[in-house]
C-alpha positions in Angstrom: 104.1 69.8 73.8 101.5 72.3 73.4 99.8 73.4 76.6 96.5 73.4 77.1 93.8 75.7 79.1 91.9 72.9 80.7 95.5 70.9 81.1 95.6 70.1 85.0 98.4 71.7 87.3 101.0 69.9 89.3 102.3 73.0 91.9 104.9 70.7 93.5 103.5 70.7 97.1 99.8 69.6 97.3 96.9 68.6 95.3 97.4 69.8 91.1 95.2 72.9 90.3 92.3 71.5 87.7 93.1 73.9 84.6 95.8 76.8 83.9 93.2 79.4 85.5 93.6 81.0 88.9 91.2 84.1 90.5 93.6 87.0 90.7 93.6 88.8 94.1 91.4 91.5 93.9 90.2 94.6 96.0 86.6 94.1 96.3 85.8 95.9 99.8 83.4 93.8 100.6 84.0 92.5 104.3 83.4 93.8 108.1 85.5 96.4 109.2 86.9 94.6 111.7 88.3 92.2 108.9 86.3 89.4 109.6 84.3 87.8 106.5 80.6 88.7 105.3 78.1 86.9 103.5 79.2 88.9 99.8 82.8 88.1 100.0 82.2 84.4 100.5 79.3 84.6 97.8 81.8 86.4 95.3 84.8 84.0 96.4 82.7 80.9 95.9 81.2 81.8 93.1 84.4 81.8 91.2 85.1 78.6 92.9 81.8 77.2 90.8 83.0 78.6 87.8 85.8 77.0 87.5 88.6 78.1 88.7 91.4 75.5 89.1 92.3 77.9 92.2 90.5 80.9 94.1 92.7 83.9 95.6 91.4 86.1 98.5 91.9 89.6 98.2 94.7 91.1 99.9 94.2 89.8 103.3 96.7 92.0 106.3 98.6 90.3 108.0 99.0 93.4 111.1 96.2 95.6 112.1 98.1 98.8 111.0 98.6 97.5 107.8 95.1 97.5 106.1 95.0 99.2 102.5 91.4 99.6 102.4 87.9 99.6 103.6 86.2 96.2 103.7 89.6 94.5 103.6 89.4 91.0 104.7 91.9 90.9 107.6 94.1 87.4 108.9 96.0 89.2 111.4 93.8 87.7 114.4 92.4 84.5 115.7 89.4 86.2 115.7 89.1 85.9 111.7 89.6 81.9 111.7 86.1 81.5 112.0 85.1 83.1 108.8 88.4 81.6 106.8 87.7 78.3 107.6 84.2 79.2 106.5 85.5 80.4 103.2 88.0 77.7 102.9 85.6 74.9 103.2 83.2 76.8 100.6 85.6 76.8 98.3 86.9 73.5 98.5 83.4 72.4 97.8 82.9 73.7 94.6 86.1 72.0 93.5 88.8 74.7 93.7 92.1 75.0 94.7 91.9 78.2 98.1 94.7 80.3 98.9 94.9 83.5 100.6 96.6 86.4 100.0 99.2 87.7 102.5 99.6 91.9 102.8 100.4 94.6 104.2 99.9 97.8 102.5 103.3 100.2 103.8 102.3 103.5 102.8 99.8 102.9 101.0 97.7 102.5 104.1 95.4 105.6 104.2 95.9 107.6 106.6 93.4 107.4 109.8 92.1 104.0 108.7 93.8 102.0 110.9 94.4 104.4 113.6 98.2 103.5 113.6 101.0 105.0 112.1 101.7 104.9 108.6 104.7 103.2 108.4 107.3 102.1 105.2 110.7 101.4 104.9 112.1 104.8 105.4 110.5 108.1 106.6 108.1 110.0 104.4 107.0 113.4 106.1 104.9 114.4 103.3 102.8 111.5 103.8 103.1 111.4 106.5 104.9 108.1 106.6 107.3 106.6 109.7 110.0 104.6 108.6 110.2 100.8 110.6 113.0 99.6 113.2 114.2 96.8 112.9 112.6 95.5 115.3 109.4 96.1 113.7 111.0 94.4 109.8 111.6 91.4 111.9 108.0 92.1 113.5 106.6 91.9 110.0 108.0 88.7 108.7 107.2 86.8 111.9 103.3 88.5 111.3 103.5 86.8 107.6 104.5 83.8 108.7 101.6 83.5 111.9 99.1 84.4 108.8 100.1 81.8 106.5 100.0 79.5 109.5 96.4 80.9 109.9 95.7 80.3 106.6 96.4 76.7 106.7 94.8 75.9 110.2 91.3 77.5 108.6 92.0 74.6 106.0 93.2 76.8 102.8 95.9 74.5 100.1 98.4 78.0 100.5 99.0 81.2 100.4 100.5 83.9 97.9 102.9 86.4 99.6 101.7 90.0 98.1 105.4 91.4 97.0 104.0 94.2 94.1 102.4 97.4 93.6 104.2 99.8 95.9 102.6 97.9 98.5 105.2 97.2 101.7 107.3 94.4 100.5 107.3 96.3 97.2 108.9 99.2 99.0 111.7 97.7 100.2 112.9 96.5 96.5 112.4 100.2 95.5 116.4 100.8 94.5 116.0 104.6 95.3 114.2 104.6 98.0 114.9 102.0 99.9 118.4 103.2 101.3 118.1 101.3 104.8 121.9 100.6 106.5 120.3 97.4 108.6 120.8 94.9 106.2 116.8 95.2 104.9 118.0 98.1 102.1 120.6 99.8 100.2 121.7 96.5 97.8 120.2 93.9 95.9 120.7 91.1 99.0 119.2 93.9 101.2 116.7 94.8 99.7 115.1 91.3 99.5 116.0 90.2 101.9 112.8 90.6 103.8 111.2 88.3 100.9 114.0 85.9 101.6 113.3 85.7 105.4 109.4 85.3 105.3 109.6 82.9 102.4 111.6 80.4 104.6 109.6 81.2 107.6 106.3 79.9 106.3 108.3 76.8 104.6 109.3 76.1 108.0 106.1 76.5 110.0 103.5 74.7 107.3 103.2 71.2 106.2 104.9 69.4 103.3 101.9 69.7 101.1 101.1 73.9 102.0 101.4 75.7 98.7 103.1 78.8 98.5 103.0 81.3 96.0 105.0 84.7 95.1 103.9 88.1 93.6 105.6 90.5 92.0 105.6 93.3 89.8 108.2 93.4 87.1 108.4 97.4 87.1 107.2 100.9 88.2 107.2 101.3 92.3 111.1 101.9 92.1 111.7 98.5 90.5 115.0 97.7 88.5 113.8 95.6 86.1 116.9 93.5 86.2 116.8 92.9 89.8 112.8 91.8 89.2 113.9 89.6 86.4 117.2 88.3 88.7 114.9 87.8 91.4 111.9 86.4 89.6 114.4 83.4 88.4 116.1 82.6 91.9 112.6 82.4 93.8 111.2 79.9 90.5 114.6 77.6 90.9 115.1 78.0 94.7 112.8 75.5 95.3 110.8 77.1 98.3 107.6 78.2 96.7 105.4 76.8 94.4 104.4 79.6 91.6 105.0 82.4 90.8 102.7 84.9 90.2 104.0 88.2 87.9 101.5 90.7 87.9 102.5 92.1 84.3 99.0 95.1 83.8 99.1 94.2 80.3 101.2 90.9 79.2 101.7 91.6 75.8 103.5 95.4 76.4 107.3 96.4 75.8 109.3 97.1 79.3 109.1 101.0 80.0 112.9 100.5 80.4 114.5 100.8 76.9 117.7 98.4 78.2 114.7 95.9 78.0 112.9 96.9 75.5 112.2 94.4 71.9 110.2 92.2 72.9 107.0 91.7 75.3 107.0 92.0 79.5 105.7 87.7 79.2 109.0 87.1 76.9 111.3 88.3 79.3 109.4 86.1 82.3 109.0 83.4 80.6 113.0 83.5 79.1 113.6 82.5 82.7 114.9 79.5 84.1 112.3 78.5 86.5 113.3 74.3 88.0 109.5 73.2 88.2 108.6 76.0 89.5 105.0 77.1 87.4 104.9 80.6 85.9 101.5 82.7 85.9 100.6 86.2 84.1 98.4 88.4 85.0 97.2 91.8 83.2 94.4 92.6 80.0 93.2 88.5 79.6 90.0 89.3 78.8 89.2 86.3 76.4 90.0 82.6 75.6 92.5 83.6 72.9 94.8 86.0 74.9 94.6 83.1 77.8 95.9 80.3 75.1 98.4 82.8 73.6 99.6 83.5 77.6 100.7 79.9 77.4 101.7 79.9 74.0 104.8 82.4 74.9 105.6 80.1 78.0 103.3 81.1 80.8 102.0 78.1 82.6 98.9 79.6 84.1 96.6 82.5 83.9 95.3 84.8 86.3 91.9 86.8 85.7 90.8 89.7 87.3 88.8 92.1 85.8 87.4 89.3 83.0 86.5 87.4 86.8 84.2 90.0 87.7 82.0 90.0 84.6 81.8 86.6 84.0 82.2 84.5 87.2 82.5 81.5 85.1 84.9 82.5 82.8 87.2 79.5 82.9 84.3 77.3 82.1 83.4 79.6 79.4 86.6 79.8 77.8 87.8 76.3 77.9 84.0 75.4 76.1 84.9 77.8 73.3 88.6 79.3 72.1 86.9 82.1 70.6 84.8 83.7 73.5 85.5 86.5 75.1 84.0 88.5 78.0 81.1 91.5 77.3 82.4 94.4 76.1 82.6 97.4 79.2 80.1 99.4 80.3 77.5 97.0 81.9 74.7 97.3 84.3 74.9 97.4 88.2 72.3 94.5 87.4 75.0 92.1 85.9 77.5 92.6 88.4 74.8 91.8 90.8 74.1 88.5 88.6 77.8 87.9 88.8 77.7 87.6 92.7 79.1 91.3 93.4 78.0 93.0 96.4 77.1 96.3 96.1 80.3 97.5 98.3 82.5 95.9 95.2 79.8 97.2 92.7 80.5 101.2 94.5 84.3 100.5 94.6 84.1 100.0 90.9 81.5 102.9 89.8 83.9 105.1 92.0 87.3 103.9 90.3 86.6 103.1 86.9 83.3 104.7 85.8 83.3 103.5 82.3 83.2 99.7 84.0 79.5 100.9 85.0 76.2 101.7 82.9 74.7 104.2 85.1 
């Protein structure tokens, strides 16, 4: 049976997502310092909620003080941020969306003198600098991802997505060359995801029977095998612990950079997998209602929109009215972003990082 954009969503724990389109997670540096949320993170967050979306992400939200990526990161690490989640939560809930926030902690990717803490990652990097964790402080980590995701759900949000990709710190420990630890956290396959393992079960155990839980990953680059991401991609989807999984792919429709794997598409391999009832999502270059419906023509279940999210807030709504839209063409003006609900922290984060986003 062919699947649809605007089919509805069953995740397995909770209510069904509306349509096959989620927000993707995205940096937007728009919050207080302190983590707590402002008034144009929940405009930009609800505002996707309007548009359609049959569930809206947070950004990468850190679940430790010393592990903020960026500037403006929304933070879940503290009590002191329930008042703005549950804010958020109930926002989105209003507009008819499925909410879920996005667990991280950036590893080494922290910048240095942000948080005032030590850069830390799986093993010692002097020329970061970078200090490697006990293992006291791994164990520290996955009891911190499972107090957020119990945070999460206490300021009313359906779930949570555990951030395992892009060379953030989860990411580091399933880097094969890199991640030589001898505590049982590194060195083989078991080892090195083990941590995954551990908080994945943790926040099954401490949330209710309808908390949804999502996973994700990225399938290479970062010191990623891409048979261990492929292995590990199809034991999380039939292990019956989390809900989706999310496989953050940069461009869908690209060849594996590692020729064992090469012949056919990164979504192919993915969605090849065995996955129980576990629902599938791709995310990278979905920039119109075409390259959604072909995403779910090679076997994804669901779409996740970034990029095509913050030029058209609406783009589900758009997209399901009419197969053959597609978003405006890059550059635009600060003036649409503004129309589209971005603050003018996101608006600087993206003149700074991609100029040719930007008519200046």
């Amino acid at each position: 049976m062919t699947k649809r954009l605007d089919d509805g969503l069953d995740l397995g724990r909770g209510p069904a997502m509306a349509n096959r389109f989620m927000l993707a997670p995205l940096t937007n540096m728009q919050s207080h310092a302190d983590g707590t949320l402002s008034d144009d993170e929940y405009r930009w967050l609800v505002a996707r909620a309007e548009g359609g979306f049959g569930l809206t992400m947070t950004a990468a939200a850190h679940v430790q003080k010393g592990g903020q990526g960026f500037p403006g990161q929304i933070g879940i690490w503290s009590d002191d941020h329930l008042p703005g989640l549950t804010r958020l939560a109930a926002g989105i809930a209003a507009a008819g969306s499925l909410s879920s926030v996005q667990l991280h902690h950036a590893g080494e990717r922290t910048p240095q003198g942000l948080t005032g803490e030590d850069v830390v990652a799986p093993w010692d990097d002097p020329a970061l600098p970078a200090r490697g964790l006990s293992t006291a402080e791994v164990q520290q980590v996955v009891r911190d991802f499972i107090a957020a995701a119990v945070r999460a759900e206490k300021a009313g949000f359906n779930g949570v997505e555990i951030h395992g990709a892009h060379g953030y710190l989860l990411c580091e420990f399933l880097d094969v060359a890199r991640n030589l630890r001898t505590d049982g956290y590194g060195s083989d396959y078991d080892g090195r995801t083990r941590i995954f393992r551990e908080i994945i079960t943790g926040i099954r155990a401490e949330t209710g029977p309808a908390f949804q839980l999502g996973l994700r990953l990225s399938p290479e680059r970062f010191g990623i095998d891409m048979g261990d991401a492929l292995r590990f991609a199809q034991e999380v989807m039939t292990g019956g612990q989390i809900d989706y999984l999310d496989m953050s792919l940069w461009d869908c429709f690209k060849e594996p950079n590692d020729e064992r794997h090469k012949g056919k598409p990164l979504i192919a391999h993915f969605a090849a997998l065995e996955r129980g009832s576990c629902p599938l999502g791709v995310a990278g270059k979905i920039m119109s209602a075409e390259r959604a419906q072909e995403c779910l023509d090679a076997g994804a279940d669901f779409v996740l929109i970034g990029r095509g999210a913050m030029l058209h807030h609406d783009f589900p709504v758009q997209a399901m009215a009419d197969p053959a839209w597609q978003t405006v063409s890059y550059p635009v003006t600060r003036d649409h972003y503004r129309r589209e609900r971005l603050g003018e922290s996101f608006i600087e984060y993206i003149a700074s990082n991609w100029p040719s986003y930007i008519e200046d």
